[in-house]
C-alpha positions as CSV (number, residue, x, y, z in Angstrom):
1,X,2.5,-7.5,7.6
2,X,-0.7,-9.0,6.2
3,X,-3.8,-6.8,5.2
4,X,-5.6,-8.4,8.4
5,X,-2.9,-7.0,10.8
6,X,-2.6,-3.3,8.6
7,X,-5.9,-2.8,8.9
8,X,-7.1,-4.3,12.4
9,X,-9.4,-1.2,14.6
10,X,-7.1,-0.7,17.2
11,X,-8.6,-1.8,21.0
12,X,-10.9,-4.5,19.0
13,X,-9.1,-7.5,18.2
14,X,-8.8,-9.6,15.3
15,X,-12.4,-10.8,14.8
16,X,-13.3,-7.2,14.3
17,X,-10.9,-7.2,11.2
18,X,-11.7,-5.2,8.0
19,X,-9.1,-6.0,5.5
20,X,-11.0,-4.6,2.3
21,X,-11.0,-1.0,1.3
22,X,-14.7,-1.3,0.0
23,X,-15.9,-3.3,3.0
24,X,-19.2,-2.5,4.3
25,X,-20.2,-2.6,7.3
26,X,-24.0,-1.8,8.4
27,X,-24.3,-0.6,11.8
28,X,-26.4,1.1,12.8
29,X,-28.6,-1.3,10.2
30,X,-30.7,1.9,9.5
31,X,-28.1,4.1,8.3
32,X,-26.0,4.2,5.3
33,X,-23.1,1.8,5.4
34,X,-19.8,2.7,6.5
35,X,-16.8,1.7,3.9
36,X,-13.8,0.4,4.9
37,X,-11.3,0.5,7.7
38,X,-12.1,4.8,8.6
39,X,-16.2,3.8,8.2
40,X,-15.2,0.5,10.8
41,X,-13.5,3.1,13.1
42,X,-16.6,5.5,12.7
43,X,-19.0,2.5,13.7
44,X,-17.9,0.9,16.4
45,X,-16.2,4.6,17.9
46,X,-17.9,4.0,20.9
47,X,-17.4,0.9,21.5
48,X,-13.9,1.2,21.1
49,X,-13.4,3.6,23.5
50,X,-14.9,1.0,25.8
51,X,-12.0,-1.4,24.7
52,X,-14.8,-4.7,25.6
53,X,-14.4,-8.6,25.6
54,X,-15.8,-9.5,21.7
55,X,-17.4,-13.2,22.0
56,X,-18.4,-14.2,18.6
57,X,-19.7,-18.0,18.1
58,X,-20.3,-18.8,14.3
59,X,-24.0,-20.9,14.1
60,X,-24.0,-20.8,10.2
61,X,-21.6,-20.9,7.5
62,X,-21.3,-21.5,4.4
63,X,-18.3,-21.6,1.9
64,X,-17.4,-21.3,-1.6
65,X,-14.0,-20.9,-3.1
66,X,-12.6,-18.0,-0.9
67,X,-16.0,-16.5,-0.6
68,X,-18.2,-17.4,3.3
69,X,-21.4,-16.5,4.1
70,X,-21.6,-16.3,8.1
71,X,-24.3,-16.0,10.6
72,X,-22.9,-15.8,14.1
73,X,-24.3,-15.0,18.1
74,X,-22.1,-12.3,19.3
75,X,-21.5,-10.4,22.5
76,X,-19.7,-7.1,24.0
77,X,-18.7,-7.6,27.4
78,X,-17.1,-3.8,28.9
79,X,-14.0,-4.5,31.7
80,X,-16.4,-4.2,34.7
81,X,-18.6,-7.3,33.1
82,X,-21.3,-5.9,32.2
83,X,-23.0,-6.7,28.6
84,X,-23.2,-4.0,26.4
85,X,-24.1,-5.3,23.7
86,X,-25.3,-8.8,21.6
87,X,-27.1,-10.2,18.9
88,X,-27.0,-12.0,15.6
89,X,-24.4,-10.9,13.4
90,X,-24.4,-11.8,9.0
91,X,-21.3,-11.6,7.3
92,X,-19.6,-12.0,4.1
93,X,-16.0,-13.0,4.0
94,X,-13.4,-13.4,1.4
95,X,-10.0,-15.7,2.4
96,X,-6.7,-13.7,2.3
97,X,-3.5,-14.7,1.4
98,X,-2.8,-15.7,4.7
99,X,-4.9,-18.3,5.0
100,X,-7.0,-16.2,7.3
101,X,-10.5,-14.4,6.4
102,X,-11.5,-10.9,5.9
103,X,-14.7,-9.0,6.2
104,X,-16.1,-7.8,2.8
105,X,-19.8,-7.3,4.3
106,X,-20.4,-6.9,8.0
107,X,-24.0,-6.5,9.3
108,X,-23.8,-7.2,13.4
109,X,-27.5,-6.3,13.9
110,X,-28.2,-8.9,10.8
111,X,-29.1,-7.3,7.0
112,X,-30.7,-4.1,7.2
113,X,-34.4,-4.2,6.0
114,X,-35.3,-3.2,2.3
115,X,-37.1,0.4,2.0
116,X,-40.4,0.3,1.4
């Protein structure tokens, strides 16, 4: 089993993938970040529950070596159809061993702003 697959957040698919222990994900943007695969399970709790459609199309990316910077439109669609949620997603990824890519930053609301 790859890290992708040990670590996937069950009822959310694959692109919602955290295979790095120290990942950090930033939702909502103006709380702390959540760390790792329990912190990915604390963010998107909710939305889990829900079980929705994830649509993620990738605008921007760039890549170097096994690192990617990502920008990407994304949108949570619930069973019934109805949007529940969308926006602009930045991420930073890192290639695993599997040829496939894991999350090392995920901010789906886009960076959180610097404190003032």
């Amino acid at each position: 089993m790859d890290s992708c697959t040990a670590n996937r957040i069950p009822g959310m698919g694959l692109s919602w993938c955290t295979s790095h222990a120290n990942c950090q994900i930033y939702f909502p943007p103006d709380q702390p970040p959540h760390t790792g695969i329990d912190g990915a399970k604390a963010a998107f709790a909710d939305l889990i529950q829900i079980r929705p459609k994830i649509k993620s199309e990738i605008i921007s990316e760039v890549i170097v070596g096994d690192i990617a910077l990502l920008r990407a439109r994304w949108s949570a669609v619930a069973p019934d159809g109805t949007v529940i949620g969308e926006g602009e997603s930045t991420e930073v990824a890192r290639k695993l061993e599997n040829g496939g890519w894991g999350y090392l930053i995920d901010c789906p609301l886009g960076p959180p702003e610097i404190a003032s």
